[in-house]
N, C-alpha and C positions, 0 to 999 in steps of 0.2 A: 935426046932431051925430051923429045914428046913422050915416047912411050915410056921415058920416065915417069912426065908429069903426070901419063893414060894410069903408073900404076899405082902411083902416090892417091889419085881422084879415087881407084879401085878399093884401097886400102880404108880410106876417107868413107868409103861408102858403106863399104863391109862393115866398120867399128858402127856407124849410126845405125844398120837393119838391127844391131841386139843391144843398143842405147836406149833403146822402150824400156828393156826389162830392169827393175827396177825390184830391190831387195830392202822390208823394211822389217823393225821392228814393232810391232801395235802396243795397245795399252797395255796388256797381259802379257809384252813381253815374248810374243809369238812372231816369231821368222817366218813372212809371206812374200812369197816371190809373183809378182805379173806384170804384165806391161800397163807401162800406163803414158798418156793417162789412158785410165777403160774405155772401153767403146758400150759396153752394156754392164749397167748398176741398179742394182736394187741395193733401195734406202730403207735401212730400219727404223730408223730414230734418227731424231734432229732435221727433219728438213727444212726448214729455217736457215741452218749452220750451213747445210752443204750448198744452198744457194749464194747465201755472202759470201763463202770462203770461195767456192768455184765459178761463180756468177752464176749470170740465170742461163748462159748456154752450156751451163752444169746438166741441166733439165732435158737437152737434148738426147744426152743417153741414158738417163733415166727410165729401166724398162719395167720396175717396179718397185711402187712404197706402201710402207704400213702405214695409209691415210688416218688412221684412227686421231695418231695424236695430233695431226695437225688440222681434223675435223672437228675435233674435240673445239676447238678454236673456231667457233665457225664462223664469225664474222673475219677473222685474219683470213682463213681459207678462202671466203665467196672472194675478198677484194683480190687475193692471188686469181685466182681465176678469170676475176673480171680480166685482169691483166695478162694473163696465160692461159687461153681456154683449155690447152693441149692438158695442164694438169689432168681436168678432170677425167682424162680419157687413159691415164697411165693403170695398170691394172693395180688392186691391193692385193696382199700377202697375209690380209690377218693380220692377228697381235697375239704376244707372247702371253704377255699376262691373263686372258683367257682363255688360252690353248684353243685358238682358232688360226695360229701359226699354221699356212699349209706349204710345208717343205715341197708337196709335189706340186704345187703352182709354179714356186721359185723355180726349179728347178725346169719346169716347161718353158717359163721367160730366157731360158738359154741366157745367163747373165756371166759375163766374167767374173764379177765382184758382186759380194754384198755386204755392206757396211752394217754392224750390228752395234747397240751400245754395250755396254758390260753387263749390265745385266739381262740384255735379253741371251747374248751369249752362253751367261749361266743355267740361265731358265730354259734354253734350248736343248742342253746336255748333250744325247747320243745321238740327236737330229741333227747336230750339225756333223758328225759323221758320214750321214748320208750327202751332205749337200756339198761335202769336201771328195765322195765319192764319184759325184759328180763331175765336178773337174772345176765346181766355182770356189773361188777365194773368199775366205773369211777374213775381212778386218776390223776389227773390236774398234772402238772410240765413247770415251767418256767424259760429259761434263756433266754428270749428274753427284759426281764425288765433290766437285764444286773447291777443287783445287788450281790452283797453280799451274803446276806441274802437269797435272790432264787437259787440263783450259790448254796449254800452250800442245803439248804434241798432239792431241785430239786434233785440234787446226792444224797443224803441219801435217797430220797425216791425210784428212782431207785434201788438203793444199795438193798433194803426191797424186792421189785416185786422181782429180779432175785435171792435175797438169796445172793447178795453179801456185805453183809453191814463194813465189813472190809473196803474191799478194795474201798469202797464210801467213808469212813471214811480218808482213807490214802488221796484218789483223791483229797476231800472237804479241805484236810487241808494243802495240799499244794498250792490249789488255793488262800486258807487264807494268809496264809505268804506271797507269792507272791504279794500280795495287800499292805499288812501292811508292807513287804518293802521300796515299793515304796511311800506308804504315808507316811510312817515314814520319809525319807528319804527327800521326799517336804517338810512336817512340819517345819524339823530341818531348810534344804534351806534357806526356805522365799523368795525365789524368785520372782518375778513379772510373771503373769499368762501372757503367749503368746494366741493373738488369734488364733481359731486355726477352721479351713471348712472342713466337711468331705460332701464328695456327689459321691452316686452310680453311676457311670459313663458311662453306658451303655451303652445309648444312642447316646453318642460320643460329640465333640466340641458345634455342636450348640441346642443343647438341653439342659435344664439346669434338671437333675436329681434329686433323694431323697437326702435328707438331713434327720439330726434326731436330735431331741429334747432331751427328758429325756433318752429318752432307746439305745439299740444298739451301734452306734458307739458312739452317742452322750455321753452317760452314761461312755463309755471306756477314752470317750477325759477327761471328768471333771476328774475319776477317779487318770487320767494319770498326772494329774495337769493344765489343759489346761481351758482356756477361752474359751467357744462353742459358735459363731455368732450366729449360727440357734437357739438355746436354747430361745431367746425371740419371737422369731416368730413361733417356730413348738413345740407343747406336745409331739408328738411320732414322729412320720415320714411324711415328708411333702415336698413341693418346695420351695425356695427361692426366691424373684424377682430378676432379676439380677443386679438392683440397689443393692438392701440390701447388697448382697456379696462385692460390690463396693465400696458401703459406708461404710462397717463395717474392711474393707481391713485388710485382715488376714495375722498372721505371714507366718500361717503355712498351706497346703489344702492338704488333707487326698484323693484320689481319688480311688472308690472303683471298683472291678469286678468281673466276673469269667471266668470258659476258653475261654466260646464263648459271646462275646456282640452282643447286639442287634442291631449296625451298623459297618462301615465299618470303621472307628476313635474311636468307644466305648473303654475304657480300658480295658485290658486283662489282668486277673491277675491268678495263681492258678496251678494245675496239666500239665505237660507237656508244660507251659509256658514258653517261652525263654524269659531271663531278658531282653535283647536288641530289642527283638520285644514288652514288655512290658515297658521298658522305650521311645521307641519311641511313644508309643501313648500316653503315659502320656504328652510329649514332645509338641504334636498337642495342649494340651490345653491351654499352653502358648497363643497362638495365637486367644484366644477365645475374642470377643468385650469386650473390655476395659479393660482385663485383665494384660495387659501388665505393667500398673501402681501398682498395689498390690505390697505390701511388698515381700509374699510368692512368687511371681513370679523370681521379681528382685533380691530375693537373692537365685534363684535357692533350693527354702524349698517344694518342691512339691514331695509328697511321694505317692505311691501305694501298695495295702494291697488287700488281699484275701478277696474277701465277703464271702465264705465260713467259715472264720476263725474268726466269728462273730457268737452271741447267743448260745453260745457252753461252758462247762465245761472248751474246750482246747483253748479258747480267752483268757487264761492268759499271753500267749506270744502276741498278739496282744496289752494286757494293758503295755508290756513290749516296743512295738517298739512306742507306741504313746508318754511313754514318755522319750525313748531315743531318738524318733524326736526333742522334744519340749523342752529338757533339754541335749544336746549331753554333756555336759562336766561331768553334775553331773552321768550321766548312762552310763557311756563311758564303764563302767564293764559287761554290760549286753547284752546277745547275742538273740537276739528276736528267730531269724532264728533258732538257735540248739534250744531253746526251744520247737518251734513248729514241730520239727522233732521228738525232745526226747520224748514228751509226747506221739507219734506213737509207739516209738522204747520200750515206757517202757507200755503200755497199749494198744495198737494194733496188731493184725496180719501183720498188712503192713502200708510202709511207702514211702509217696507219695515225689516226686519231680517233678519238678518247679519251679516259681517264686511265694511267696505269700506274700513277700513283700520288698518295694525297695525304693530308691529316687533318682528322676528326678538328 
């Protein structure tokens, strides 16, 4: 009977040494086989996402990320740090979009895995050849497509890499509901779709900034119930001529930032932002050539949002204030702002203040 039980434990033990090894599918639909969760990660994009989703002792095998985007943000960053001084000490890898990506760094961090978004994926082309030569795992994840469908496996896939597939589970399905509120809630309506301009604002009054097509805010506005202007002119992210906004004169115009803009009138929106210093620049664009005429103008509908608080798992309060902009009576119930704090307070070590999102 014992060396029964010795070999039943044997058996028990054997199936758990290749219970790590773990078989998934990624966003692109690519068959990646490793153990998980990893022991060494390099983070492309999103780190933000892979800390909620994996918690902060996500970070412990963290052996390299592209800081760029989450420096870019540099009052989010400094308060991560305050709080994790180790961040600052994880080495960068560069960024894609400037081709300062250096594959031979990576590949020196000795990393099991590295998470890439889709599009750096793309933009990497034959370089990830070598880094597969290597012997490290590529796993794609996307929330910059600003779907559903990506929002939820993006976090499940995460969830896998860190070993936290729970709590992916929980995060995924509440971003689910949150959706299927709100559209359920349009359906029922039937309301008449308001037009509605979102453009990154940066640059300040007299430059006319990004706009977006399918993805990003663009994708937030339809999902929110809104008619998107730019949608026939831009597939992803693009500029507007300043007729078309003119001609297309929108209910509603979404005006995007972060803490520092790129001129001296660009919107400010985000971490240690004062709402009054950020409604006064919103305010500057009133006064932008031939603006004055629009709908959105004259009926004082000009709102400002956090570009931070875009392409991210925690954009569900974002889809929450597009369409209590666009619908105040029907969403008169819904608090964008505690959302975007609570999803901090219930899935981060820290929680930022500021303005991330207001109206003129």
């Amino acid at each position: 009977m014992l060396q029964k039980l010795f070999a039943i434990t044997a058996l028990l033990l054997s199936a758990s040494s290749f219970a790590d090894e773990v078989t998934i599918k990624d966003i692109l639909d690519r068959e990646v086989s490793f153990d998980a969760p990893a022991q060494r990660v390099v983070v492309g994009f999103y780190p933000e996402d892979y800390m909620a989703i994996g918690t902060e002792a996500a970070y412990d095998k963290v052996v390299g990320l592209s800081k760029y985007i989450w420096q870019a943000r540099a009052a989010n960053w400094d308060m991560y740090v305050r709080h994790r001084p180790s961040l600052d000490e994880i080495p960068g890898i560069g960024r894609v979009d400037t081709k300062t990506f250096s594959v031979e760094k990576v590949i020196s961090l000795n990393p099991d895995l590295i998470m890439l978004a889709d599009w750096q994926f793309k933009g990497l082309g034959s370089e990830i050849e070598q880094l597969e030569s290597a012997g490290i795992k590529v796993v794609v994840v996307d929330f910059n497509a600003q779907t559903l469908e990506r929002h939820v496996k993006s976090t499940q896939l995460i969830g896998v890499i860190t070993g936290q597939e729970e709590r992916a589970d929980k995060i995924a399905d509440e971003y689910r509901k949150n959706i299927e509120n709100i559209t359920s809630r349009l359906e029922e309506a039937g309301l008449p779709q308001p037009k509605i301009y979102t453009e990154y604002a940066s640059s300040g009054v007299d430059e006319i900034g990004y706009t977006f097509g399918k993805n990003m805010w663009g994708a937030i506005a339809k999902m929110a119930g809104g008619d998107n202007i730019s949608a026939p002119y831009v597939e992803w992210w693009g500029k507007l001529n300043p007729e078309q906004i003119l001609a297309a004169n929108p209910d509603i115009i979404v005006l995007t930032g972060y803490e520092n803009a790129g001129s001296d009138d660009g919107v400010l929106m985000g971490q240690g932002v004062d709402e009054t210093e950020a409604k006064a620049r919103l305010k500057g664009f009133k006064d932008r050539l031939g603006w004055s005429s629009l709908n959105a103008v004259q009926n004082n509908r000009i709102y400002g949002a956090y570009h931070g608080a875009c392409r991210t798992i925690m954009d569900g309060a974002m889809l929450q204030f597009y369409a209590k902009a666009m619908y105040p009576e029907l969403f008169s119930d819904l608090n964008p702002e505690a959302a975007y704090k609570n999803f901090y307070k219930k899935y981060l070590p820290v929680v930022p203040e500021g303005t991330f999102m207001t109206q003129l």
